[in-house]
N, CA, C and O of each residue as an XYZ file, in Angstrom:
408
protein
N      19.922      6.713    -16.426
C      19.695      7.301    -15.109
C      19.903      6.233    -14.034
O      19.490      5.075    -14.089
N      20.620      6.807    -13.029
C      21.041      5.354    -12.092
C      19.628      5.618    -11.192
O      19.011      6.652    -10.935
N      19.425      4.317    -10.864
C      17.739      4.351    -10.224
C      18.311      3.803     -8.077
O      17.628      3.604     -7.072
N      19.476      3.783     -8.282
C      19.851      3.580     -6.767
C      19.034      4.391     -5.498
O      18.450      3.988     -4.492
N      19.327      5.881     -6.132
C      18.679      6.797     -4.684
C      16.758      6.205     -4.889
O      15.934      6.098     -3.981
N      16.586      5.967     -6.154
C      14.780      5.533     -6.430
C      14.563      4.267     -5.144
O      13.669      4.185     -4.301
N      15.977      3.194     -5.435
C      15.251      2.138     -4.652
C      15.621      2.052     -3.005
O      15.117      1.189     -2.287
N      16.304      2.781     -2.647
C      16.723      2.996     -1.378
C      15.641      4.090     -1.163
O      15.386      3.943      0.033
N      14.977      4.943     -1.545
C      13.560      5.835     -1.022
C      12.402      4.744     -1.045
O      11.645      4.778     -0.075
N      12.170      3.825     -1.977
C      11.484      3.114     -1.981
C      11.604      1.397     -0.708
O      10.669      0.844     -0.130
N      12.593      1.153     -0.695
C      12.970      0.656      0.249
C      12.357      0.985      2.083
O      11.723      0.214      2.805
N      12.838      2.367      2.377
C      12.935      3.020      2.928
C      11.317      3.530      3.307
O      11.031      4.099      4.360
N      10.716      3.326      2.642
C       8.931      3.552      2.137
C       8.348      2.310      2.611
O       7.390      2.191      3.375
N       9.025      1.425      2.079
C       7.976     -0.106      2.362
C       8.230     -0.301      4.060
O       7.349     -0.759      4.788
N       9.122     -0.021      4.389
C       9.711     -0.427      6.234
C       8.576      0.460      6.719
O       7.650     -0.017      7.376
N       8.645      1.830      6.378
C       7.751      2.614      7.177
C       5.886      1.822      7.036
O       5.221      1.603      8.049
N       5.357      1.514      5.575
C       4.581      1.305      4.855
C       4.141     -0.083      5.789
O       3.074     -0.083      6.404
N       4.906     -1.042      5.820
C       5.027     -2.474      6.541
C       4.661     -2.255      8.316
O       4.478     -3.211      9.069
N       4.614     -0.970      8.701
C       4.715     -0.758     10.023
C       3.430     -0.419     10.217
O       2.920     -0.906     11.226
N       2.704      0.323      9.497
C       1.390      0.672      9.274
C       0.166     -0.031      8.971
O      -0.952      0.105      9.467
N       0.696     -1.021      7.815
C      -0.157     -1.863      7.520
C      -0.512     -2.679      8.160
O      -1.685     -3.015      7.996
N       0.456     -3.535      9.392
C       0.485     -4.424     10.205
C      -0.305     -3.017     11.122
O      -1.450     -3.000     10.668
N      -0.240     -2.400     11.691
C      -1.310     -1.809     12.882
C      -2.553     -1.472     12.130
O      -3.502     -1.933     12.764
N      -2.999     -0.792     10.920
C      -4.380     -0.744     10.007
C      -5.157     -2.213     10.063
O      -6.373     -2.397     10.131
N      -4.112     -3.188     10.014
C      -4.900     -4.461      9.462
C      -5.825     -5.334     10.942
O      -6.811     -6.066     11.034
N      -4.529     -4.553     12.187
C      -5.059     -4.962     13.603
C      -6.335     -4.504     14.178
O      -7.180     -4.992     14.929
N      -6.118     -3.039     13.356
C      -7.622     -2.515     13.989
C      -9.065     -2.634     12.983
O     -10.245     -2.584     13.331
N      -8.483     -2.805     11.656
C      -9.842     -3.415     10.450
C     -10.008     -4.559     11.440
O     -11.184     -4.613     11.800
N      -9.267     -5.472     11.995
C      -9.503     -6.912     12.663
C     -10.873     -6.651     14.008
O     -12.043     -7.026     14.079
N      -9.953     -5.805     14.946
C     -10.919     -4.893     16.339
C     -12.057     -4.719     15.258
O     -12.697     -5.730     14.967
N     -12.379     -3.472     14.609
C     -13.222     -3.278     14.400
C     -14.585     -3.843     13.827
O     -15.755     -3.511     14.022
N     -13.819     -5.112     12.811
C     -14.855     -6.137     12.200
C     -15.196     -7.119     13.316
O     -16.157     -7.866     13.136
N     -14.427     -7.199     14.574
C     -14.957     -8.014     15.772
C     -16.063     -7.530     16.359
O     -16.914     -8.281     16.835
N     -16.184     -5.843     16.388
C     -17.280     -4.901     16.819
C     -18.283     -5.000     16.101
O     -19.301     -4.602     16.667
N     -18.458     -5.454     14.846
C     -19.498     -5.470     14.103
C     -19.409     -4.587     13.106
O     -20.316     -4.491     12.279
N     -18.252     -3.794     13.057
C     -18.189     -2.683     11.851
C     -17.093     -2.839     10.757
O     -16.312     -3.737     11.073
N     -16.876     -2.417      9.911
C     -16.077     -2.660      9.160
C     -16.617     -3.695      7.923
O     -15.918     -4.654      7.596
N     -17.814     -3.442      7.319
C     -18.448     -4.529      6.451
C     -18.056     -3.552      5.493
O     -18.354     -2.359      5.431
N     -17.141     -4.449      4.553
C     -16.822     -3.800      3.179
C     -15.686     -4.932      2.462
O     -14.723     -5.452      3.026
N     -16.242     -5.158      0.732
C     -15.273     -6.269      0.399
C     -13.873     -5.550      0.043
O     -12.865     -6.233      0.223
N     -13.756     -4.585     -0.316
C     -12.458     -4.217     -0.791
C     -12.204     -2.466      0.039
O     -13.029     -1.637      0.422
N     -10.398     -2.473      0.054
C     -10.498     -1.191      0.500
C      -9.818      0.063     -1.111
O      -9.938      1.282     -0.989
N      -9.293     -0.450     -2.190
C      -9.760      0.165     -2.952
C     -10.542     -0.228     -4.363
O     -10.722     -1.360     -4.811
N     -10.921      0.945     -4.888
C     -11.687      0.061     -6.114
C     -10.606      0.050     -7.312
O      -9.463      0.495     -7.412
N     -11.256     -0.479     -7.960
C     -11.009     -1.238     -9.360
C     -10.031      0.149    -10.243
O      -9.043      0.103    -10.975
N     -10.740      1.104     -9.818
C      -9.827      1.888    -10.994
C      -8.946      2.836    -10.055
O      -8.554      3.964    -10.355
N      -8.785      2.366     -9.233
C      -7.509      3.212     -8.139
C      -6.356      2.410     -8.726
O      -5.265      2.969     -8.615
N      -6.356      1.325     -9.275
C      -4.681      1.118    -10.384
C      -4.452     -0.254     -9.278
O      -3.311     -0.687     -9.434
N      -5.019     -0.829     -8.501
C      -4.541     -2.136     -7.870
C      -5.143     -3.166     -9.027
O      -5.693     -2.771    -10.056
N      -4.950     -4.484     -8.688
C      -5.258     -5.715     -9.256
C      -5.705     -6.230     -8.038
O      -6.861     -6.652     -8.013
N      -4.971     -6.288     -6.932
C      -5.626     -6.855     -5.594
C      -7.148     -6.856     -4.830
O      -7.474     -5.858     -4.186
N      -7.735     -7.607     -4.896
C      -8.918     -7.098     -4.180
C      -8.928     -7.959     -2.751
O      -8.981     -9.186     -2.657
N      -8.874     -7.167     -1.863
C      -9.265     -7.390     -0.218
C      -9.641     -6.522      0.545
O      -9.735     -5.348      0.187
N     -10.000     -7.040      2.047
C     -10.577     -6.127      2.529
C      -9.460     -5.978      4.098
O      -9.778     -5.718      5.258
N      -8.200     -6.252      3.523
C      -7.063     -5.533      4.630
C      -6.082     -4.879      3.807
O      -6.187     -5.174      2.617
N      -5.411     -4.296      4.016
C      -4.178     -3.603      3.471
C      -3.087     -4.187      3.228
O      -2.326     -3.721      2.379
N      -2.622     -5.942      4.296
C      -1.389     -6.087      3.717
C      -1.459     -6.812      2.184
O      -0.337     -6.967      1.701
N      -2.560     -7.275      1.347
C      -2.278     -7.591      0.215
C      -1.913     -6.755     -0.892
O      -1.206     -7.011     -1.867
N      -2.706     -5.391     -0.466
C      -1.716     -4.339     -1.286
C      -0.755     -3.987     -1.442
O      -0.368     -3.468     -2.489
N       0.043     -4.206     -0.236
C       1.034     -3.444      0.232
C       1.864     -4.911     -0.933
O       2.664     -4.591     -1.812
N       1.643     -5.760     -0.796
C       2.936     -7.143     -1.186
C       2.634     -7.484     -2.884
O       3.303     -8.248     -3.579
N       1.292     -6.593     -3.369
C       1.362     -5.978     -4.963
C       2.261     -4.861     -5.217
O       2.994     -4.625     -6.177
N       2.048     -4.258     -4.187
C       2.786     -2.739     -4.391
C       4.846     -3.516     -4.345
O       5.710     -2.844     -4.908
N       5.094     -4.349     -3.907
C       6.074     -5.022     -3.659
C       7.149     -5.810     -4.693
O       8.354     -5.887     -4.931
N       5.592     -6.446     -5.225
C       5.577     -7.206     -6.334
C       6.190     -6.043     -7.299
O       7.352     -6.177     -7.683
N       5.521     -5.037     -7.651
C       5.510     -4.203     -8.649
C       7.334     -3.910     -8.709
O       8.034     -4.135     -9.697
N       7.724     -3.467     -7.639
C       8.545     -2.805     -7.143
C       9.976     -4.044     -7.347
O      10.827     -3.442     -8.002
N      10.295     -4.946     -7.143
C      10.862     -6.070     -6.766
C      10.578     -6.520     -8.889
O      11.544     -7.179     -9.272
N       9.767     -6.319     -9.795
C       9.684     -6.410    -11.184
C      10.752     -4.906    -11.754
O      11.571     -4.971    -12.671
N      10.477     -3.787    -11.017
C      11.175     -2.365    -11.356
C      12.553     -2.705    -11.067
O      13.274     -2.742    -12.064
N      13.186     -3.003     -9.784
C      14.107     -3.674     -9.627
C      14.994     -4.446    -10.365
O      16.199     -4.197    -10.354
N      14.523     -5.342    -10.993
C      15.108     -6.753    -11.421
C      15.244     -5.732    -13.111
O      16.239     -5.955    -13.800
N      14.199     -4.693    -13.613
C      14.600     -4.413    -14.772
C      14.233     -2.907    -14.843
O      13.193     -2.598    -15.426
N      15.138     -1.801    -14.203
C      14.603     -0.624    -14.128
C      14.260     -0.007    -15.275
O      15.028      0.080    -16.233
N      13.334      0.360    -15.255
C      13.050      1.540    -16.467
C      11.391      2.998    -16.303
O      10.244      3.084    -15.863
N      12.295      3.691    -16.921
C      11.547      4.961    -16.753
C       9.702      4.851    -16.479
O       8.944      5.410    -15.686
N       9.484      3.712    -17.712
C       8.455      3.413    -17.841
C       7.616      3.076    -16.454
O       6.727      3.731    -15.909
N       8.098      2.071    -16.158
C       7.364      0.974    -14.560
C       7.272      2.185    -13.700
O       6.264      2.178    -12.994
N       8.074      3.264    -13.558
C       8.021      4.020    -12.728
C       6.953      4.900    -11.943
O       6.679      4.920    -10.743
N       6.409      5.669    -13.086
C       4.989      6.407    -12.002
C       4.029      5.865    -11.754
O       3.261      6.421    -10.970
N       3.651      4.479    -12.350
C       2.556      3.258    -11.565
C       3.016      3.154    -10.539
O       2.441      3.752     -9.630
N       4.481      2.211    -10.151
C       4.999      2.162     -9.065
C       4.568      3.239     -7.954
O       4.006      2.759     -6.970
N       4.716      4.345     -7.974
C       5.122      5.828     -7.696
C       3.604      6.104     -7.102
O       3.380      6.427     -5.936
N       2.369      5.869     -8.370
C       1.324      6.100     -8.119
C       0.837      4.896     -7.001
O       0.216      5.487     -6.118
N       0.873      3.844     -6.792
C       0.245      2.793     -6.189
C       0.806      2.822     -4.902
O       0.152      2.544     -3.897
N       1.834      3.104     -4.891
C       2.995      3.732     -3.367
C       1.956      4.573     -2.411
O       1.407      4.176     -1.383
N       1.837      5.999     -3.129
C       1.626      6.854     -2.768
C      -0.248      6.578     -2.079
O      -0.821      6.885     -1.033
N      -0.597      5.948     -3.186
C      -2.250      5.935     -3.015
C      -2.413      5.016     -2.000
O      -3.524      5.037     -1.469
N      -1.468      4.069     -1.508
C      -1.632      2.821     -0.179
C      -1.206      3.995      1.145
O      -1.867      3.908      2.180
N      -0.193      4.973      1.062
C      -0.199      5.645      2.206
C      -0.631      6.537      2.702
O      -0.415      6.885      3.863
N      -1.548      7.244      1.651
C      -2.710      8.533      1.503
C      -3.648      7.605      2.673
O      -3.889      7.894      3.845
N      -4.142      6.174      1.731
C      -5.280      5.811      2.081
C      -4.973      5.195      3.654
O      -5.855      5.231      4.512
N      -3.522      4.588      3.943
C      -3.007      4.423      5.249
C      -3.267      5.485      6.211
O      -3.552      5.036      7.322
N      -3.256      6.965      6.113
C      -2.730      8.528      6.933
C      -4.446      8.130      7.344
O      -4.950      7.690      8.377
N      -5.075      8.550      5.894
C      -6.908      8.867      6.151
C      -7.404      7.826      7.092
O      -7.959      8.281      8.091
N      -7.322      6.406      6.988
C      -7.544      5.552      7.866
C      -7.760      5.719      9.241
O      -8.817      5.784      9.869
N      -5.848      5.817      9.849
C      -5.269      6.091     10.806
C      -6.265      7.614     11.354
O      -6.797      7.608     12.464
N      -6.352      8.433     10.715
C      -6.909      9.728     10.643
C      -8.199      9.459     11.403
O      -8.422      9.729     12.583
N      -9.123      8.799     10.400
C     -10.412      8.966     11.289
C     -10.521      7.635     12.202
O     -11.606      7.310     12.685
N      -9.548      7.013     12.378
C      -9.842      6.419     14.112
C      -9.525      7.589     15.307
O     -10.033      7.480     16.423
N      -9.028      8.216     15.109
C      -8.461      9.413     16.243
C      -9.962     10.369     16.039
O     -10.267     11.265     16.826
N     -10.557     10.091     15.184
C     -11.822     11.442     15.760
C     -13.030     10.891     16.451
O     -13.906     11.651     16.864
């Protein structure tokens, strides 16, 4: 299976992903200046990261890592981790973004 259209969507994911994280990580920053935002990690242990912090861009450059290993040796396998860890950084990016607006 040619994995080209996979890494150009994925590609295409991290630019958008990279745009977000850099404004999430500005306002975790605002907000821990306010006094809020006390928390060591933003996901846990069995959400499928290895990373533990309490901003988003270290996920995002696991999620990278992962991706940049799929790359160098595609296979079916690496795929729905990839897929899953993608998806679960921009769920948790939307919800974020989400409840600063209420």
């Amino acid at each position: 299976m040619p994995y080209s259209k996979v890494i150009e969507q994925f590609k295409a994911a991290f630019q958008q992903a990279y745009r977000q994280v850099v404004d999430a990580d500005a306002q975790l920053d605002q907000l821990q200046k306010e006094g809020h935002g006390k928390f060591d990690t933003i996901f846990n242990q069995d959400q499928g990261f290895t990373t533990k912090a309490n901003r988003f861009m270290p996920y995002l450059e696991e999620v990278v890592g992962d991706f940049d290993n799929f790359e160098a040796s595609p296979s079916d396998e690496k795929l729905p981790a990839l897929v899953a860890k993608l998806e679960q950084l921009l769920a948790t990016l939307a919800q974020f973004k989400g409840s600063l607006k209420q």
